[in-house]
C-alpha positions in Angstrom: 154.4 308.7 173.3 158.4 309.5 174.0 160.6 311.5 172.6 162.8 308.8 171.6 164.0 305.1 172.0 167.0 303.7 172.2 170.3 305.3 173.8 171.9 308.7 172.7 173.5 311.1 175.1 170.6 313.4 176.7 171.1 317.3 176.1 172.1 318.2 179.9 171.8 322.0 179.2 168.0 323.5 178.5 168.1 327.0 177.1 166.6 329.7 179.5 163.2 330.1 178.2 159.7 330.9 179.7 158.9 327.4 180.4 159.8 325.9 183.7 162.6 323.1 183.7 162.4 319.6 182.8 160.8 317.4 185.6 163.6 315.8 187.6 161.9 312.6 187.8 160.5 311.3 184.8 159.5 307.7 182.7 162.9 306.6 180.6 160.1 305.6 177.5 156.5 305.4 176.5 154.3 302.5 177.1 152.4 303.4 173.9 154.8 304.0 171.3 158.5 306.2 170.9 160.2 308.0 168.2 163.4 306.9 166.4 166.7 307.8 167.5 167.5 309.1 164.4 164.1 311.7 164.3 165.7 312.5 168.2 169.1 313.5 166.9 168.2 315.0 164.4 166.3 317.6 166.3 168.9 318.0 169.0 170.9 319.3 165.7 168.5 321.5 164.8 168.2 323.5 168.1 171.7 323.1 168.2 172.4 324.9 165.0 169.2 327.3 165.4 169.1 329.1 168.6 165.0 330.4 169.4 164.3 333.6 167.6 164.5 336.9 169.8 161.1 338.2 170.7 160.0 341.3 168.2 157.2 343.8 168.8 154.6 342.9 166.6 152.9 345.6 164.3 149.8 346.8 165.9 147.5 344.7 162.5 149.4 341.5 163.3 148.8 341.8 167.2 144.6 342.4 166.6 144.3 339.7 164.7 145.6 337.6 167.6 143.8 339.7 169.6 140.6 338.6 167.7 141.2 335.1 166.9 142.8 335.7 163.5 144.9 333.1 163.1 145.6 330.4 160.0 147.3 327.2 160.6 150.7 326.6 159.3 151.9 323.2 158.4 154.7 321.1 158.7 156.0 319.3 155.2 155.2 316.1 156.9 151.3 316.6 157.3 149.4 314.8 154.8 145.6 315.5 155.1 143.5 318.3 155.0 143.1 321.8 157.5 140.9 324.3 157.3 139.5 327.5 159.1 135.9 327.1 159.2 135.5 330.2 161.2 137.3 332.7 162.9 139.4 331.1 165.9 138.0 327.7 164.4 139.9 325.0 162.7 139.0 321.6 161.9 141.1 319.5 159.6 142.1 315.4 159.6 145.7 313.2 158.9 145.8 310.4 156.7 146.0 306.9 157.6 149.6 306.4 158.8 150.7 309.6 158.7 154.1 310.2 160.8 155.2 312.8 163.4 154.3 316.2 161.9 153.5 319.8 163.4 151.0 322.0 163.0 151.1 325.5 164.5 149.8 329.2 164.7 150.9 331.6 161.9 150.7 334.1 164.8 152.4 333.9 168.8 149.8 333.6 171.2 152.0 335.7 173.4 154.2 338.2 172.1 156.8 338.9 175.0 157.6 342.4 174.0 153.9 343.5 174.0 152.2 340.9 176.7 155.2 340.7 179.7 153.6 341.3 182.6 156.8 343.4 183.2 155.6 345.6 180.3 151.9 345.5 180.9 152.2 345.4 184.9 149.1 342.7 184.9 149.1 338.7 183.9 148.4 337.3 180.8 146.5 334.0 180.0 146.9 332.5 176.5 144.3 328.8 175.9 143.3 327.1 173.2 141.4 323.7 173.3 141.5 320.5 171.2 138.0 318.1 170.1 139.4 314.8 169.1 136.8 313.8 166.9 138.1 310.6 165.4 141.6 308.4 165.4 141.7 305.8 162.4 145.4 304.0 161.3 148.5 304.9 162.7 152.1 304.7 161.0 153.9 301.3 162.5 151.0 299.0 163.5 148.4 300.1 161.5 146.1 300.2 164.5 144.0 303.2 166.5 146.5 302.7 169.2 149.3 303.9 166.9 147.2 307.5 166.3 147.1 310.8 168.7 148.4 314.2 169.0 150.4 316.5 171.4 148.6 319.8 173.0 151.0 322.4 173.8 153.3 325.5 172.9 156.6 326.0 170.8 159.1 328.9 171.0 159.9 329.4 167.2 162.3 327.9 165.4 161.5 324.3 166.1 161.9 321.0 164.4 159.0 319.9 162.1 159.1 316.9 162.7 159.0 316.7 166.4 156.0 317.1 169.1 155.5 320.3 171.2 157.3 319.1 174.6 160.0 317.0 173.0 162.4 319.8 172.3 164.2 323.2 174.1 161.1 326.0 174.2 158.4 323.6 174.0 155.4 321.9 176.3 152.9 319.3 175.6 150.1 316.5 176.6 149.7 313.7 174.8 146.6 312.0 173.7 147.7 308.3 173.6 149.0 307.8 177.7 148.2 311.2 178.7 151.8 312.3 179.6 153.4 316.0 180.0 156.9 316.7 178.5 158.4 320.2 179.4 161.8 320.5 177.1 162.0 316.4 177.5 162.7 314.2 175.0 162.3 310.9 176.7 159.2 309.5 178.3 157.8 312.8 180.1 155.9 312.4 182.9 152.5 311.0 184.4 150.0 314.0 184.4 146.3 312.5 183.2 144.7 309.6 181.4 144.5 308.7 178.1 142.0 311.0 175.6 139.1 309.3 174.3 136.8 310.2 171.1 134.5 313.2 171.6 136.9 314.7 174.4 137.7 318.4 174.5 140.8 319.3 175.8 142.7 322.1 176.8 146.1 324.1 177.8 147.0 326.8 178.7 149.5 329.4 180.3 149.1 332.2 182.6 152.1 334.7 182.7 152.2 336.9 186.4 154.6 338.9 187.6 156.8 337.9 190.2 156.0 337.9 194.0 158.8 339.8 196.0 158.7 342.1 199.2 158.0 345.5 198.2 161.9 346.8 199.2 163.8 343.9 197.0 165.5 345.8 193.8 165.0 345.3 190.2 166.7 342.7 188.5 166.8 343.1 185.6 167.6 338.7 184.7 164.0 338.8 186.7 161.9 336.2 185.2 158.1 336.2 185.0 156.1 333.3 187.2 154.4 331.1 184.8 151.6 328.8 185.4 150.8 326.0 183.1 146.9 324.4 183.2 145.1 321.8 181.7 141.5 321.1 181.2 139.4 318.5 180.1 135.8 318.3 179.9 135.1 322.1 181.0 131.6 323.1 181.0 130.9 326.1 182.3 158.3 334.5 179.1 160.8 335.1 177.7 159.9 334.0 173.7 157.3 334.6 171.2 154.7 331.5 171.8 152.9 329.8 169.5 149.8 327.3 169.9 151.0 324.1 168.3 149.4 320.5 167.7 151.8 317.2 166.9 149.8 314.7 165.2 150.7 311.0 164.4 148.6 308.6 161.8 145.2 309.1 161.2 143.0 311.9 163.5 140.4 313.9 162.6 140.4 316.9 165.1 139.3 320.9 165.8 141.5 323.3 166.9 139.5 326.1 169.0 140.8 329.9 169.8 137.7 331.5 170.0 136.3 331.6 173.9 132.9 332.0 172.4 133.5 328.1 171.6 135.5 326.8 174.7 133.9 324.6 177.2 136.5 326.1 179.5 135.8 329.5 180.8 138.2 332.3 182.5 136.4 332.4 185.3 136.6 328.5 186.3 139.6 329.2 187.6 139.0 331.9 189.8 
């Protein structure tokens, strides 16, 4: 799914953040389905007019309950349906039929740049979380299964409701319904995987490393940290505050997994 259709003038300057930059070639559209141009420019506004918040140290309470999975889903006013946490690091909630571009997020960053850096903490960091797409019922324009999915990613904080994780400045996402990756784009993204099917498990994640440089460069201090994006699917076996986000579109029933004691995914498949 794209970002948008039709033709407005394409932001040309992405904010420094601690995602890497748009891909440089990329599809114009979507062959599934696009946003309107209306949704587009009025998000373009929005980031425009609210600049991403400045990371904060988090209180030592709020950074164990990441820490142990303690997080709550926060919801955008356009999700109609239900979510709920039916364990710790384990949420499982549904859209209604036709239900239109809406967000759903942490409460809680997933990584918390003044207490994870690798600059501060002088070892990487790895933040996950993986999506069951349990069931996709009537979308919002055709009224079909093929009008229904959701986005996989991370947002930098403040970010447009109505928008998918990818689409906007601070943001990255797959989607469900042609299997594209958007990286601050709001047009068609780019190829990456297939589309999701029911009774897939999927996941994304980020790994944050300090980085490589011979041992007699100097510090700078507009030194970024290397980050390394991954995707799984089927696993058995920065410079902002980031949060674990879902975009959903019509009707999905879904869980949302932070616990590692429920992944299908584990650390050390990647090692």
């Amino acid at each position: 799914m794209a970002g948008q259709s039709g033709n407005i003038t394409r932001q040309e300057t992405v904010p420094n953040t601690a995602f890497p930059p748009p891909p440089v070639a990329g599809l114009f559209c979507s062959s599934t389905g696009n946003a309107s141009c209306g949704d587009a420019e009025r998000a373009h506004k929005f980031c425009e007019e609210f600049p991403l918040y400045r990371p904060v140290k988090p209180f030592d309470a709020m950074y164990s309950s990441v820490q142990r999975y303690d997080l709550c889903p926060s919801r955008s006013p356009e999700f109609c349906g239900n979510i709920s946490v039916v364990d710790q690091g384990r949420w499982r909630g549904s859209t209604t039929n036709g239900n239109g571009d809406c967000l759903l997020t942490t409460n809680l960053p997933l990584y918390f740049s003044m207490k994870d850096s690798p600059f501060l903490t002088k070892t990487s960091k790895t933040i996950y979380f993986e999506v069951r797409l349990i069931d996709i019922r009537d979308g919002p324009a055709t009224q079909s299964t093929d009008d229904s999915g959701f986005s996989v990613g991370f947002v930098a904080q403040p970010y447009p409701t109505w928008r998918f994780p990818g689409w906007e400045r601070g943001s990255l996402g797959v989607f469900s319904d042609d299997g594209c990756r958007f990286v601050n784009d709001s047009w068609g993204g780019k190829s990456f995987t297939s589309k999701f099917t029911i009774g897939e498990t999927v996941g994304l994640g980020m790994t944050f490393r300090l980085p490589m440089k011979a041992p007699s460069t100097p510090a700078n201090e507009d030194e970024k940290v290397n980050v390394e994006v991954f995707f799984t699917r089927n696993r058995l076996g920065g410079d902002f505050d980031l949060y674990g986000a879902l975009g959903l579109f019509g009707g999905v029933d879904f869980e949302v997994l932070f616990d590692p004691a429920v992944w299908l995914w584990t650390p050390q498949d990647r090692f």
